[in-house]
C-alpha positions in Angstrom: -47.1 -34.9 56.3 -44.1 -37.1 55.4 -41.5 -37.6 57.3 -38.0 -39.1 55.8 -36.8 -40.6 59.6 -39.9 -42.7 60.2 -40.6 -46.1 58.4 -42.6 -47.2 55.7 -45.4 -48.7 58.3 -46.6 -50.1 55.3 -44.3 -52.7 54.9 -43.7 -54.9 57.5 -39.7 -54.9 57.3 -38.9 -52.1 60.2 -40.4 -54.8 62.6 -37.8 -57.2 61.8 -34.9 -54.7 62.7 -37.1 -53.5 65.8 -37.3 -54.9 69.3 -37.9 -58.4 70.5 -41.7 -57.7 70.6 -41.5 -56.2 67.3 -39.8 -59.3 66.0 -42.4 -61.5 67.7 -45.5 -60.1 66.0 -44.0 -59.4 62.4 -43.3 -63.2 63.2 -47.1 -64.0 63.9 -47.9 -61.5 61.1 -46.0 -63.8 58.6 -46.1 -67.0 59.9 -50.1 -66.6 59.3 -50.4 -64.0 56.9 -53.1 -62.1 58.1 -52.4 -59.1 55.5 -52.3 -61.1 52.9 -55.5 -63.5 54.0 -57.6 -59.7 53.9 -56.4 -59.0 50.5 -57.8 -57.7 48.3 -58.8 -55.3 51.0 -56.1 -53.0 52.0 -55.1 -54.1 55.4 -51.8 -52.5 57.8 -50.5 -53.1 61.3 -51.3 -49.7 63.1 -51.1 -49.1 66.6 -48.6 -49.6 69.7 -46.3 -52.3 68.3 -45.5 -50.3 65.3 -44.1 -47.7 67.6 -42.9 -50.0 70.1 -44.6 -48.8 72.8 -46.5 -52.2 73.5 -47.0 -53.2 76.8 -48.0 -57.0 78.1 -51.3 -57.8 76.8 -51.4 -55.3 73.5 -52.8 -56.4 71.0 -51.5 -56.1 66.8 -54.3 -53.9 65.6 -54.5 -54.7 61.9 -56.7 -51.7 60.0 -58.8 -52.6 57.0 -60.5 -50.5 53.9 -64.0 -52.0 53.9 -66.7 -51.8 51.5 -69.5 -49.0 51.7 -70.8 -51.1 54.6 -68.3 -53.0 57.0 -71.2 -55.0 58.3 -70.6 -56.8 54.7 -67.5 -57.8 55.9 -69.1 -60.2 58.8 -69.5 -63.9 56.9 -65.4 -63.0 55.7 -64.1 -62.5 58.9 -66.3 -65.2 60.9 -65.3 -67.8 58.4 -61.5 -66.6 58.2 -61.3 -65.7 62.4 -64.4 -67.6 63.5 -62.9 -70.8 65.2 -59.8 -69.1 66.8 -59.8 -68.6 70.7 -61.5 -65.4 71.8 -63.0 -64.4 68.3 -65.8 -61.7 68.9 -66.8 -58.9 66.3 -69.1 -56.0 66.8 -70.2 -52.7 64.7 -70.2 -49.8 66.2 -69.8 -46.0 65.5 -67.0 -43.8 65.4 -66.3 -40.3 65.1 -64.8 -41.0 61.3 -67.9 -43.4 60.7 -69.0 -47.1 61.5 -66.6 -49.7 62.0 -66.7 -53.8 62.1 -64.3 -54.6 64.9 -63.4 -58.4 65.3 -60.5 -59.8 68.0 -59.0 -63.5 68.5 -56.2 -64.6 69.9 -53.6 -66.3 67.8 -50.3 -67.8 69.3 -51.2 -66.5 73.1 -51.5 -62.8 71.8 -54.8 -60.4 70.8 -55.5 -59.4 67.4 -58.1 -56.9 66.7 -59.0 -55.9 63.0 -60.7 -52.5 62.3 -62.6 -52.2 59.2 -63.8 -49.1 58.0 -65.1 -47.6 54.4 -62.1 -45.6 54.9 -58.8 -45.7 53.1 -56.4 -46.9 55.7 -54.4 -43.7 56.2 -57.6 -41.5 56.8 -58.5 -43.5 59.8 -58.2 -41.7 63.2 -55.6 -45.0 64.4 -53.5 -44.6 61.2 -53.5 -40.7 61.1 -52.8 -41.1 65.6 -50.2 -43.6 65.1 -48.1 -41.0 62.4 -48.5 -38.3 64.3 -47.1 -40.2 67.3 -44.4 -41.6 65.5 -43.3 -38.1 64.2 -43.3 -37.1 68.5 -41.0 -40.0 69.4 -38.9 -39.5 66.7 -38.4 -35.6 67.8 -38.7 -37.0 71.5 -36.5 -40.2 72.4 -36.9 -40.1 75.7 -40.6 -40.0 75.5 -40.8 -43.1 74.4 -40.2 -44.7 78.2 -42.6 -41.9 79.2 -45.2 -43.3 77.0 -44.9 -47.0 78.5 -44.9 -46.0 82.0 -47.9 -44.1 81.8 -49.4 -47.0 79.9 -48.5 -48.9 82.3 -50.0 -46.8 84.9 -53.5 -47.5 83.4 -53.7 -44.6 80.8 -54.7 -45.8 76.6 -51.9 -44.2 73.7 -53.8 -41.6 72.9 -54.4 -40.1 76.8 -50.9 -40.9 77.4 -49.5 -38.3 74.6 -51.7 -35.7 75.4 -50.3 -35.9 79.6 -47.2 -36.0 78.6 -46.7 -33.3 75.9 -49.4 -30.9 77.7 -52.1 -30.9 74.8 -55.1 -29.8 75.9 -59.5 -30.7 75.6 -59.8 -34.2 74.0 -56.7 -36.2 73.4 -57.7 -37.9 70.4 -59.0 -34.9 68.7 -55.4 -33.3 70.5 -53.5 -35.2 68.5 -55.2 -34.8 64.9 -54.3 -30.9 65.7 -50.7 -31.8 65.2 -51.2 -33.9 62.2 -49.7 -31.1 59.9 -47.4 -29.3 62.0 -44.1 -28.8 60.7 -41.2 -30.5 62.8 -39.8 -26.8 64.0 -43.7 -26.5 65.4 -44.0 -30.1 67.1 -39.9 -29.4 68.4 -41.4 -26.6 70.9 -44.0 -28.4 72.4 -42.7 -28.9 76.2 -43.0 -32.3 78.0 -44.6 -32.6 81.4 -42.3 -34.4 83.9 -43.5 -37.7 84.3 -43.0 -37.6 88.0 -46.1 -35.6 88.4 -48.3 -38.2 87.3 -47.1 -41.1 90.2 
């Protein structure tokens, strides 16, 4: 579902309006141009820093559209990634389907990249990071919510479903809001945040 207030996540311009984190990674983003170094693939920033709800230590989460296989992907990454500090890649299986996940550091900070055979924006992280975009756009104050149960140990995902009372699994929560209209996602109630310390 669209949603005129939010940014084109696609482009990487929002960042360099955003906070000083924000400004920091689109920084690293650029200054090595890990978007365009994946192209032809279809690459985005997804995740926490897009939102701005980074905390120390998180990491720019860079999506890919892999082939049919993402294990085809390896030799690419490993010759593109494979001398940086930190790089490690694994496959493993996820609820939308297999996924080649690689991480290095690069300029102190993690970078993970997420390949799937998936368009980009029909991957859970995409499709989790929309949805919680829409909520802290509806929500301002849940944004410093969201980092201080972060902070307290909790991932993204298990940190919306505390604090906006969705129920069962949080990931799966979350896709259950995906195509809510505004007027729906307006009524959910917020927990208070003092409950959880």
């Amino acid at each position: 579902m669209a949603d005129a207030a939010l940014p084109d996540f696609r482009r990487l311009d929002y960042l360099a309006q955003g906070s000083e984190d924000q400004r920091r990674a689109r920084a690293v983003l650029v200054r090595h141009d890990l978007l365009g170094r994946l192209a032809p693939l279809d690459a985005a920033l997804a995740g926490t820093v897009p939102l701005d709800i980074q905390g120390p230590g998180s990491d720019l989460d860079i999506l890919v559209t892999a082939p049919a296989e993402p294990a085809a992907l390896i030799p690419r990454l490993d010759a593109m990634f494979g001398t940086l500090p930190d790089y490690r890649r694994r496959l493993a299986d996820f609820i939308d389907g297999p996924a080649l996940v690689a991480g290095f550091t690069l300029e102190g900070g993690p970078v993970e990249i997420f390949a799937q055979a998936l368009p980009v924006e029909r991957q859970m992280a995409w499709r989790h990071m929309r949805v919680e975009a829409r909520l802290l756009a509806l929500f301002p104050a849940a944004k410093a919510a969201i980092r201080s149960l972060k902070a307290a140990g909790l991932k993204t995902e298990p940190a919306f479903a505390a604090l906006f009372n969705l129920p069962g699994d949080p990931y799966q929560a979350l896709l259950g809001l995906e195509n809510r209209l505004e007027v729906e996602l307006k009524a959910l109630e917020l927990n208070d945040i003092q409950k959880f310390f």
